[in-house]
MIZA-347224 format. One line per 2 residues: number of its first residue (from 1); their letters; for each residue x, y, z of C-alpha. Coordinates in nm, 2 decimals, decimal comma, m for minus. Layout:
% residues N
NUM = A = X Y Z; ...
//
This chain:
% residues 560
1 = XX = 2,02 13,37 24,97; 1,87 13,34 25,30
3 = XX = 1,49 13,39 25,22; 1,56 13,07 24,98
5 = XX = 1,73 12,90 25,29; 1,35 13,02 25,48
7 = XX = 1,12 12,92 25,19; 1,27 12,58 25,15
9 = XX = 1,25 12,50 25,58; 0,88 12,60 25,56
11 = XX = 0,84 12,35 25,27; 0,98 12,08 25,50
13 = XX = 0,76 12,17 25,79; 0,46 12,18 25,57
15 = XX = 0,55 11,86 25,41; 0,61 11,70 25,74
17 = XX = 0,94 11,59 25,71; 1,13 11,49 26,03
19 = XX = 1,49 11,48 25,89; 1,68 11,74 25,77
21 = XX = 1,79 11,73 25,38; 2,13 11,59 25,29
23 = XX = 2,35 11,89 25,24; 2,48 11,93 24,86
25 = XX = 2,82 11,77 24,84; 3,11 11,95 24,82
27 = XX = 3,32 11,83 24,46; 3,66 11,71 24,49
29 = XX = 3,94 11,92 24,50; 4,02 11,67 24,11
31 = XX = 4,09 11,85 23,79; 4,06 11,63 23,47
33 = XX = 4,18 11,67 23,12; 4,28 11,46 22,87
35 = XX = 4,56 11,41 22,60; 4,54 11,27 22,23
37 = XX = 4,82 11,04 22,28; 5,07 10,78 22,48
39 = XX = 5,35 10,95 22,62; 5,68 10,82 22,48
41 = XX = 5,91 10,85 22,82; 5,89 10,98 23,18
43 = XX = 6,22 11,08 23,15; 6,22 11,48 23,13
45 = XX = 6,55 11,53 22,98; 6,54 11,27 22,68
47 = XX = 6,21 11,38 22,64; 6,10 11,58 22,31
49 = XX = 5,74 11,53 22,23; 5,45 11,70 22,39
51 = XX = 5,24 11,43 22,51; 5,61 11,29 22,75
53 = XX = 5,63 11,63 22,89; 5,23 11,68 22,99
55 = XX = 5,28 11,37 23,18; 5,57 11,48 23,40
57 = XX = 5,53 11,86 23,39; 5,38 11,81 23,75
59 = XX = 5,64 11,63 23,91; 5,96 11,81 23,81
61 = XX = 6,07 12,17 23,87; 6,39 12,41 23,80
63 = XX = 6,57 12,65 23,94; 6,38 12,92 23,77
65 = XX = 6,06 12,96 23,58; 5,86 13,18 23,35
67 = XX = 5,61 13,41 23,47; 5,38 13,41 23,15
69 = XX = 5,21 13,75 23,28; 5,57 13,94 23,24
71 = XX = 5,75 13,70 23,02; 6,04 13,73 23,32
73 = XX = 6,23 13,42 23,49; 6,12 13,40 23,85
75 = XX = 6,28 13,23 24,16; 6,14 12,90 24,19
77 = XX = 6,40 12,63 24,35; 6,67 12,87 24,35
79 = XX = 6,50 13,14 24,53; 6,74 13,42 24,48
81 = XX = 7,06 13,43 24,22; 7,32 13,77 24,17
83 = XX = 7,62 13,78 23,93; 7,92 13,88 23,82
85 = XX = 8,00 14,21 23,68; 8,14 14,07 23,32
87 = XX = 7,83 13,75 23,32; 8,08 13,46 23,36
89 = XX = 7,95 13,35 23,72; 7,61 13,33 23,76
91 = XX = 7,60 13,19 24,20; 7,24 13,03 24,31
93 = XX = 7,09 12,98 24,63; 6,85 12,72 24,68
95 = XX = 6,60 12,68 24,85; 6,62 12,47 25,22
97 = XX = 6,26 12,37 25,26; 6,23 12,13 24,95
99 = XX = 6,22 11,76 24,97; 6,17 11,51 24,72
101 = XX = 5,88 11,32 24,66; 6,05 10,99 24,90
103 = XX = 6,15 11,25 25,17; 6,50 11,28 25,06
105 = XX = 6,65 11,67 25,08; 6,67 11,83 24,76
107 = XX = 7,09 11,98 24,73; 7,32 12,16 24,52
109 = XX = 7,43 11,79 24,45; 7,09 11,75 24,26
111 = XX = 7,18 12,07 24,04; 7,50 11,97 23,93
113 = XX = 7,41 11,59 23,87; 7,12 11,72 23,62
115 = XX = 7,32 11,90 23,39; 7,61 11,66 23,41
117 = XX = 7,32 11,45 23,27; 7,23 11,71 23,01
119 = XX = 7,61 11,80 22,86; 7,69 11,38 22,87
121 = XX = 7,76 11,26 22,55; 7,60 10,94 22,58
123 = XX = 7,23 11,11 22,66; 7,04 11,23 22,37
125 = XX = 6,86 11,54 22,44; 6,76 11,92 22,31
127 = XX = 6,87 12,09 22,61; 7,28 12,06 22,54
129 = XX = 7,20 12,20 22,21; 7,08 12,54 22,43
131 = XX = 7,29 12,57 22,69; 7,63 12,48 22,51
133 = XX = 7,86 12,83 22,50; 8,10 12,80 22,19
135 = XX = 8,06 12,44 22,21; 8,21 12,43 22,57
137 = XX = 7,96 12,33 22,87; 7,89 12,53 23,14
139 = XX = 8,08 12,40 23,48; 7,85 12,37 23,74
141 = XX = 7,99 12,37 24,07; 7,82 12,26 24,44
143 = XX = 7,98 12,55 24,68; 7,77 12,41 24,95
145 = XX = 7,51 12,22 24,99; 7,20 12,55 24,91
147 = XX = 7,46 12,72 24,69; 7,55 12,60 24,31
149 = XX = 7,77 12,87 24,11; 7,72 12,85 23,75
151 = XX = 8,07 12,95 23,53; 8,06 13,06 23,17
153 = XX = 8,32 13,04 22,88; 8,23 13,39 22,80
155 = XX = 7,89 13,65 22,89; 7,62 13,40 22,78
157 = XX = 7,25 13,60 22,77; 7,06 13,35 22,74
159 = XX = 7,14 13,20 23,08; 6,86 13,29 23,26
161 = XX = 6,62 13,21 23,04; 6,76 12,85 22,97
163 = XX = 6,82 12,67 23,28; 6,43 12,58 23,37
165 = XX = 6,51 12,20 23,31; 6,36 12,01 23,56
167 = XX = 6,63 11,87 23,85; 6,65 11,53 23,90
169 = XX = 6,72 11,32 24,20; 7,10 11,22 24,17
171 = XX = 7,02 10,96 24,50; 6,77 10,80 24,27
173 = XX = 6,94 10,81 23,92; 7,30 10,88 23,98
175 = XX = 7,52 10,56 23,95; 7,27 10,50 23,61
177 = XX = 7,47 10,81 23,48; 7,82 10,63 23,59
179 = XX = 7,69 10,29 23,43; 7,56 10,48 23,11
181 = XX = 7,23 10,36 23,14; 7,06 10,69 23,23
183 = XX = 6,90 10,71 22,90; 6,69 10,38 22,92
185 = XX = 6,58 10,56 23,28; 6,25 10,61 23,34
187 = XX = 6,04 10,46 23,01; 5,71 10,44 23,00
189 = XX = 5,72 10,10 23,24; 5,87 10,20 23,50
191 = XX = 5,63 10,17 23,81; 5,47 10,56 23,92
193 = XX = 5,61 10,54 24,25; 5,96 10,55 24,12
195 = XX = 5,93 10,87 23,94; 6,09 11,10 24,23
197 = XX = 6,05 11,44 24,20; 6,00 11,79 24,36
199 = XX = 5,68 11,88 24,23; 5,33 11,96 24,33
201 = XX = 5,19 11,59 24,24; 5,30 11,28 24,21
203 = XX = 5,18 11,01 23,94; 5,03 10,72 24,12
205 = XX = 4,85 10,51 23,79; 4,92 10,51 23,43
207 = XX = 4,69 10,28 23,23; 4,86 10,32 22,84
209 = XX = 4,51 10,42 22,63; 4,34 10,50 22,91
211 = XX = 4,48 10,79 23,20; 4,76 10,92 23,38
213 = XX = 4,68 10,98 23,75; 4,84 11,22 23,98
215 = XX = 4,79 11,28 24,36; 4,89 11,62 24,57
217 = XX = 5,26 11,60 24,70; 5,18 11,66 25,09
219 = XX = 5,46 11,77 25,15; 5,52 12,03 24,86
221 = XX = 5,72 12,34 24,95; 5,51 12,62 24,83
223 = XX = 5,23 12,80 25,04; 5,01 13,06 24,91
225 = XX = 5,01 13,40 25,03; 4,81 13,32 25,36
227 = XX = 5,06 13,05 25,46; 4,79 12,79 25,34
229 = XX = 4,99 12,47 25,16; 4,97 12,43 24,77
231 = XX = 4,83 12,31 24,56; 4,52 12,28 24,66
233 = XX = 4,39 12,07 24,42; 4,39 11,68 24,58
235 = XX = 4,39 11,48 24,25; 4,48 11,53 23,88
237 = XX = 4,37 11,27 23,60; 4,49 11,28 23,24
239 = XX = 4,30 11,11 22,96; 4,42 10,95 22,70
241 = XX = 4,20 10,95 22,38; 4,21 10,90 22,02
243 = XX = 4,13 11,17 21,87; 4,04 11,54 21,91
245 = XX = 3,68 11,49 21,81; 3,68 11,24 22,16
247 = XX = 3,82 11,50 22,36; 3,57 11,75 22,25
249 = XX = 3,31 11,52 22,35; 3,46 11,42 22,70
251 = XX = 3,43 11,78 22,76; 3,12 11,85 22,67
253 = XX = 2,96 11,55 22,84; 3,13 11,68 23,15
255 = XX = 3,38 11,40 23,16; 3,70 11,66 23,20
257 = XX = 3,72 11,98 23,31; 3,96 12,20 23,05
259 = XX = 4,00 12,18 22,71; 4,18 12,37 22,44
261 = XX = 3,94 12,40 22,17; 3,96 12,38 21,80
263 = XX = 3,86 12,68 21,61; 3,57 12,46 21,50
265 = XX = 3,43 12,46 21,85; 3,45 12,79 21,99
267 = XX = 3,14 12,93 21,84; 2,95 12,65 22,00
269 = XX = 3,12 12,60 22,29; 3,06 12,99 22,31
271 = XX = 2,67 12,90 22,27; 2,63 12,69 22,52
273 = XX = 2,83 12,84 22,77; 2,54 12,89 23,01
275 = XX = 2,42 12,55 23,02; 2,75 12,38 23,01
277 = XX = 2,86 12,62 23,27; 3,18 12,73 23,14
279 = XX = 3,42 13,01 23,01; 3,56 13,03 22,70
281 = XX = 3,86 13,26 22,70; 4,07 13,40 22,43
283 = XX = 4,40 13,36 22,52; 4,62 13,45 22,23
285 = XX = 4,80 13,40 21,91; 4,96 13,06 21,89
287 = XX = 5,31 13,11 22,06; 5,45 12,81 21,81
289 = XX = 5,42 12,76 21,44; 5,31 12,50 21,21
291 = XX = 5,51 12,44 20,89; 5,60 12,22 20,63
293 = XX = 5,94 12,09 20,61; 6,07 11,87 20,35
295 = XX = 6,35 11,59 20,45; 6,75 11,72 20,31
297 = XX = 6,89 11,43 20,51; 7,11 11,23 20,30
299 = XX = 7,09 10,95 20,55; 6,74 10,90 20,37
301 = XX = 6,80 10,97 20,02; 7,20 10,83 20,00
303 = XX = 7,20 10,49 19,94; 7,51 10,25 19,80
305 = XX = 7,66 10,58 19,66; 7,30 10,65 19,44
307 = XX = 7,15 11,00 19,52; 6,77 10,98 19,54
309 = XX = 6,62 11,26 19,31; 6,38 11,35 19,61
311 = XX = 6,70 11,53 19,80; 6,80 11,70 19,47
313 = XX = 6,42 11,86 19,45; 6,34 11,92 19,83
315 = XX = 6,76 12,20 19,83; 6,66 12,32 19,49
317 = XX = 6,51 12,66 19,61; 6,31 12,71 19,29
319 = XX = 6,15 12,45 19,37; 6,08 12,52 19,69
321 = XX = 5,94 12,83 19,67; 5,74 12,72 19,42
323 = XX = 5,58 12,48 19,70; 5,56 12,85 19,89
325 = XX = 5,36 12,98 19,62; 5,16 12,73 19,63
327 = XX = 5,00 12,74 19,99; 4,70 12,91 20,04
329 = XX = 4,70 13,02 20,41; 4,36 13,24 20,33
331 = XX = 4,17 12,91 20,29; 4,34 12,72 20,56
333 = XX = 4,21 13,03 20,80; 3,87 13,02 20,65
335 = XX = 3,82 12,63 20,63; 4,03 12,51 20,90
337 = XX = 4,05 12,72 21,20; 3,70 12,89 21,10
339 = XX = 3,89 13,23 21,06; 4,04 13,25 21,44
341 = XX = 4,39 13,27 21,24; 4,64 13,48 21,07
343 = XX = 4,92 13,37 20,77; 5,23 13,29 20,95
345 = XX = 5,51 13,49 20,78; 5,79 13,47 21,01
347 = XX = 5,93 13,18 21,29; 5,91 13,38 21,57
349 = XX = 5,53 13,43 21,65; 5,39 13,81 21,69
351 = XX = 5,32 13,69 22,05; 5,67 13,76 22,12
353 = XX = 5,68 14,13 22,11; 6,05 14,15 22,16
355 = XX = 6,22 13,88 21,88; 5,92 13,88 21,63
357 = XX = 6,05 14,03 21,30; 5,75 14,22 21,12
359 = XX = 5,95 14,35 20,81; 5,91 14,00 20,61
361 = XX = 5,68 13,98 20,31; 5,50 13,67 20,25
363 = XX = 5,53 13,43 19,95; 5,19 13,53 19,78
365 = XX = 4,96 13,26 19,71; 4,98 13,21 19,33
367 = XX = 4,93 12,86 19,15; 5,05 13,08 18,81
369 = XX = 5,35 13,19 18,95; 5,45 12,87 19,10
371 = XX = 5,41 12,71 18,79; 5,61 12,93 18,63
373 = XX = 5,90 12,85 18,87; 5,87 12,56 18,82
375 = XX = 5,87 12,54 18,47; 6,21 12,76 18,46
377 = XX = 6,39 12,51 18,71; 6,28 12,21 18,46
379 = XX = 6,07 12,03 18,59; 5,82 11,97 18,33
381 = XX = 5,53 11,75 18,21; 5,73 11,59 17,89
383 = XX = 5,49 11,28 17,85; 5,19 11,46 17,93
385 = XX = 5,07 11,23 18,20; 4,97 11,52 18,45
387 = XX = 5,28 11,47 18,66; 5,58 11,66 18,60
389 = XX = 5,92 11,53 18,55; 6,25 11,67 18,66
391 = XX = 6,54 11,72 18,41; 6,64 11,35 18,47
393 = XX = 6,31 11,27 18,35; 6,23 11,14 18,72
395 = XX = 5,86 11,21 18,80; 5,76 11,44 19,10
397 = XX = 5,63 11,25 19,34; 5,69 11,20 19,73
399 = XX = 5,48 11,12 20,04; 5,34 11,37 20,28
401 = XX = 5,20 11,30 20,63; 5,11 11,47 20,98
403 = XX = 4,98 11,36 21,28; 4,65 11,13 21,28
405 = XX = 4,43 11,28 21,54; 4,48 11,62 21,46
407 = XX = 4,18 11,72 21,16; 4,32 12,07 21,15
409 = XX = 4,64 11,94 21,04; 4,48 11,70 20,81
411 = XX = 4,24 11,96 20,66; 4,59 12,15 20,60
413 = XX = 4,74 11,82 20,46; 4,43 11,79 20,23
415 = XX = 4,44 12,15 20,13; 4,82 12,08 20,03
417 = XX = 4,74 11,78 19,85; 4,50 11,97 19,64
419 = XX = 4,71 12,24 19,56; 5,02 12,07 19,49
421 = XX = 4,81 11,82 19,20; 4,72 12,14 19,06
423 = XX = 5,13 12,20 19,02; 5,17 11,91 18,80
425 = XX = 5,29 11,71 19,14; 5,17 11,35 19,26
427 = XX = 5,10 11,34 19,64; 5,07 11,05 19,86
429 = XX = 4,92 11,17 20,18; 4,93 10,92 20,45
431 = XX = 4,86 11,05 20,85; 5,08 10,85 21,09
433 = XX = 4,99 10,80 21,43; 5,22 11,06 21,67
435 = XX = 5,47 10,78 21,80; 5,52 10,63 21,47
437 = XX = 5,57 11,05 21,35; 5,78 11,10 21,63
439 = XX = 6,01 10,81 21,55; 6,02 10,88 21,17
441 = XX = 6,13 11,21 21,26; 6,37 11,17 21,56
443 = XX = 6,53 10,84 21,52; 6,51 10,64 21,16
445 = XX = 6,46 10,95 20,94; 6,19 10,82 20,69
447 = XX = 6,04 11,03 20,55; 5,98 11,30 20,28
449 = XX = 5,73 11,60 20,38; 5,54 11,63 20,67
451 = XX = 5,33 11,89 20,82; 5,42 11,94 21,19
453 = XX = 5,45 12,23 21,51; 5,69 12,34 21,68
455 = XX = 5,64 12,53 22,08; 5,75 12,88 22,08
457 = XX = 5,98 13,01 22,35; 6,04 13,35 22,51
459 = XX = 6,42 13,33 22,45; 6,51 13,28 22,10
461 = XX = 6,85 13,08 22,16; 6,58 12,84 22,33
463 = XX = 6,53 12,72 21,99; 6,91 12,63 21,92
465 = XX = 6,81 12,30 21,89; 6,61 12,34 21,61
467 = XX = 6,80 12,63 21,42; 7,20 12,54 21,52
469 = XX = 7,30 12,27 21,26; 7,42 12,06 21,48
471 = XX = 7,05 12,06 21,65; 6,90 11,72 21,71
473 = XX = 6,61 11,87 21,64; 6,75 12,06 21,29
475 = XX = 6,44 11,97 21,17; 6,50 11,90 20,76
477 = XX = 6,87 11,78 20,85; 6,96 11,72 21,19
479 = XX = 7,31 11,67 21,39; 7,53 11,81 21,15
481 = XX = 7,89 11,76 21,23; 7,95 12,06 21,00
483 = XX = 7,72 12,28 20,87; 7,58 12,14 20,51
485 = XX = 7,51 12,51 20,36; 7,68 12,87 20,40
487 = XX = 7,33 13,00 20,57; 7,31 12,74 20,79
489 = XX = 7,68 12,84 20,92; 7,55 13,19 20,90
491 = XX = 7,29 13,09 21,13; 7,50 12,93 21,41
493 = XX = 7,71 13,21 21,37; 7,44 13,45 21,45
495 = XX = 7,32 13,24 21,73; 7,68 13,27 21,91
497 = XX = 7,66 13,64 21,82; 7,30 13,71 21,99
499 = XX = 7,40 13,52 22,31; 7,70 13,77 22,34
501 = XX = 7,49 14,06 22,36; 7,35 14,11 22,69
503 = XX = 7,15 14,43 22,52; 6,81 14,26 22,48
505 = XX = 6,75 14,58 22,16; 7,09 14,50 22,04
507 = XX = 7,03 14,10 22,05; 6,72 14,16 21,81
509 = XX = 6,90 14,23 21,49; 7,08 13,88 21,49
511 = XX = 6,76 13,68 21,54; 6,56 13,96 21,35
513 = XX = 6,82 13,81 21,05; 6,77 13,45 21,14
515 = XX = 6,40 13,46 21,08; 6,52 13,67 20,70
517 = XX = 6,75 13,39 20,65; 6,48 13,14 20,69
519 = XX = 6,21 13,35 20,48; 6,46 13,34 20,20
521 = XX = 6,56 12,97 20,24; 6,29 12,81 20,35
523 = XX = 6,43 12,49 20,52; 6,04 12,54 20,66
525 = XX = 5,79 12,66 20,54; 5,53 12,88 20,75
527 = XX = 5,12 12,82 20,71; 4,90 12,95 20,96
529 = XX = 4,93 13,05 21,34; 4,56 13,00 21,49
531 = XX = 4,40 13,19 21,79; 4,40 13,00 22,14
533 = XX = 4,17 12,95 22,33; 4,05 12,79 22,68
535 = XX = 3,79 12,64 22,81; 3,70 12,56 23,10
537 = XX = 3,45 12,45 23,41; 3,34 12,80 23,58
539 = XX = 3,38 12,57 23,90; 3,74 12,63 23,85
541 = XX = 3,92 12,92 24,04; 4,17 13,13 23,97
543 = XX = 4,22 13,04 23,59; 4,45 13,32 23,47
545 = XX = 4,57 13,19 23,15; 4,80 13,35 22,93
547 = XX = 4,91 13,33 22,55; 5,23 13,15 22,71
549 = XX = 5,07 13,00 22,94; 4,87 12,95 23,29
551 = XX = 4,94 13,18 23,55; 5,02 13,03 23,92
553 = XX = 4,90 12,68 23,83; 4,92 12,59 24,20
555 = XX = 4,66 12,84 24,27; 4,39 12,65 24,05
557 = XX = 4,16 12,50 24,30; 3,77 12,35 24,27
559 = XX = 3,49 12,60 24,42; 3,27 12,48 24,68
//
């Protein structure tokens, strides 16, 4: 390095320059990346959709938090927590340097106001589903103002694991919860200055189809191992694009920083690693799963006391795992994630080493065999139109969608399509935008078969929300006030039963039989789990990413 420094002041001399070069700018301490669509809310705990929870993930924090490297809870506001000898009072200590983003002191008071927000009635959200303990709430109680004591119904395992939500200012939002109008808090217009939190950056723009923009919180509470403030990056900016094939090309045009390719992309991204100046890291099998689900709400199919043949079809299991059958997950790897995938057999991904069950046997993919299934459940071509017709004589036909945006998905979607005409079954396949999917799915319930994902957790109860029937997010029939089928019932009994057992080996066998109880049902049914990967500008330090996720986030910081 020096003799360069040598040979380029000798070039100066003999060139007879009298001013010393410019020195190479330093780049900004900004990491950019970009996001396929709108969020829906800036309200973390009504929040459900992906693209609402990237745009606040920065600014709010919890008591505890996953370290991906050993899949254990680490201190993070609370910095250090002990417990009773039978598990019924869990005491934490905060800590006493954190502020909020306005200056305010961040208290026990904040603690107890946030989950007073998450077990009210009157605010719709996934995290009561979680953290309720025989249908009771947990009381949480301020002892003083850096100590909250947390006290149980009964030994509740899944404690520790559940109580990440992200605290809230109860100065800020507080007499909204006494008024009841906590849940129109914090939409998409409210000004980026009022979102108060405790987290490394604050967002100071959002233009809807355009970015997000964060700056560093100065005065965050977390300093690295030298004492040096985090984070060190200054600026974050989130784009906001149409499509995957955009984001690809922002990337590779040097326009952001990170990306999470496609399994399209790797092979070229892998290529031209060298002249985009990058790394392309395998980080895993997808933590999540993708699945088809077919709608058994009877708010959709029940109308003026006339049952719709669709919800007769989609809780006739013949007929179901007929559809089973009839999914080729071999060509899905092959043709839409380029072979960087595996069949998905049961909910739990393989990633989670603990909760996985290996012992299931996948639904073979055989057009005969569906067809013979359903032939024997009666549904039957009878007027030899190419479209079968159930015993009513009503023909087989329903919508199917996913989200627009996403071409794996919609390869998937078009692979189904195919498959399914083969069956004797008309398909009208129509991608949705992700707001208007969201809102189908969430709110007015219109729909008939979709192909969607769901984000894995660590801690199986985690997804109580999903598999409890009462679960708002109970995908094929949500917020039941009693379960509608004896597995379903067996299913919320075995989640009550697994968050007994405070024997994580013992705990397996109940959600070992949830996942059988889904295999044999198939309320959802599993396609493909694809291998992740990361991308990223070799400028960036201290990327440390991790099938569930990146390692000290704070750390990540632009080279000089």
């Amino acid at each position: 390095m020096r003799r360069v420094v040598c040979y380029a002041i000798v070039a100066l001399v003999l060139g007879g320059c009298s001013s010393s070069p410019e020195p190479p700018k330093a780049r900004p301490q900004r990491l950019t990346t970009a996001n396929i669509s709108d969020p829906k809310t800036f309200n973390p705990i009504t929040s459900i959709d992906q693209s609402s929870a990237a745009a606040v993930g920065d600014l709010f924090e919890g008591l505890v938090r996953t370290n991906p490297l050993t899949t254990e809870q680490e201190p993070f506001l609370a910095e250090k927590w002990e417990f009773n000898k039978d598990g019924t009072e869990w005491t934490f200590h905060l800590r006493r340097d954190v502020k909020w983003h306005d200056g305010q002191p961040f208290t026990a008071a904040d603690v107890v106001f946030t989950f007073d927000v998450i077990f009210d009635d009157r605010v719709a959200n996934s995290l009561k589903h979680v953290l309720l303990v025989d249908g009771q709430r947990i009381k949480v109680d301020a002892i003083d103002d850096y100590t909250v004591r947390f006290t149980l119904p009964r030994p509740f395992a899944p404690l520790i694991n559940a109580i990440g939500a992200g605290i809230l200012p109860k100065h800020i939002l507080g007499a909204s919860l006494k008024d009841g109008s906590f849940a129109q808090k914090w939409g998409i217009d409210t000004p980026p200055e009022q979102l108060v939190g405790t987290g490394p950056f604050q967002m100071t723009r959002y233009v809807p189809a355009q970015f997000l923009e964060y700056k560093r919180n100065a005065n965050y509470w977390m300093k690295d191992d030298a004492g040096k403030e985090l984070p060190y990056l200054e600026t974050k900016i989130q784009l906001i694009v149409p499509d995957q094939d955009t984001m690809y090309l922002k990337f590779v045009s040097g326009q952001t920083d990170w990306h999470a390719p496609r399994p399209e992309e790797v092979a070229e991204l892998r290529t031209k690693a060298e002249q985009l100046n990058i790394n392309v890291q395998e980080t895993g099998l997808d933590t999540g799963s993708t699945f088809v689900a077919f709608n058994r709400n009877p708010a959709h199919y029940v109308r003026d006391g006339k049952r719709d043949p669709r919800l007769v079809w989609f809780t006739d299991k013949r007929f179901l795992r007929a559809i089973a059958h009839a999914i080729d997950k071999q060509s899905m790897i092959v043709n839409c994630l380029n072979g960087y995938g595996k069949p998905a057999i049961a909910e739990v991904s393989p990633e989670n080493k603990l909760y996985h069950n290996p012992n299931l046997t996948d639904y073979p993919y055989d057009l005969d065999k569906a067809k013979a299934l359903l032939d024997e459940a009666g549904y039957k071509d009878r007027n030899n139109d190419g479209v079968r017709e159930d015993p009513e004589g009503n023909p087989l036909e329903f919508s199917l969608t996913t989200n627009a945006g996403n071409q794996v998905r919609e390869k998937m979607c078009s692979i189904l399509k195919e498959d399914w005409t083969k069956l004797g079954i008309r398909v009208n396949y129509r991608p949705l935008d992700f707001q208007t999917l969201v809102e189908k799915v969430n709110s007015n319930f219109d729909w008939d078969a979709i192909l969607i994902g769901f984000t894995g957790t660590i801690e199986p109860n985690n997804s109580a929300n999903f598999l409890r029937s009462s679960g708002n997010l109970h995908f094929w029939q949500p917020s039941q006030a009693e379960p509608a089928t004896p597995w379903e019932a067996e299913i919320d009994q075995l989640l009550d039963q697994g968050s007994r057992e405070l024997d994580p080996q013992k705990r397996r066998q109940f959600y070992w039989r949830i996942q059988e109880i889904l295999h044999e049902e198939l309320p959802v049914l599993l396609t493909v789990r694809d291998q992740r990967f990361l991308a990223y500008k070799r400028y960036i330090a201290n990327v440390r990413p991790t099938a569930w996720g990146l390692y000290r986030e704070e750390l990540l910081r632009i080279s000089e």
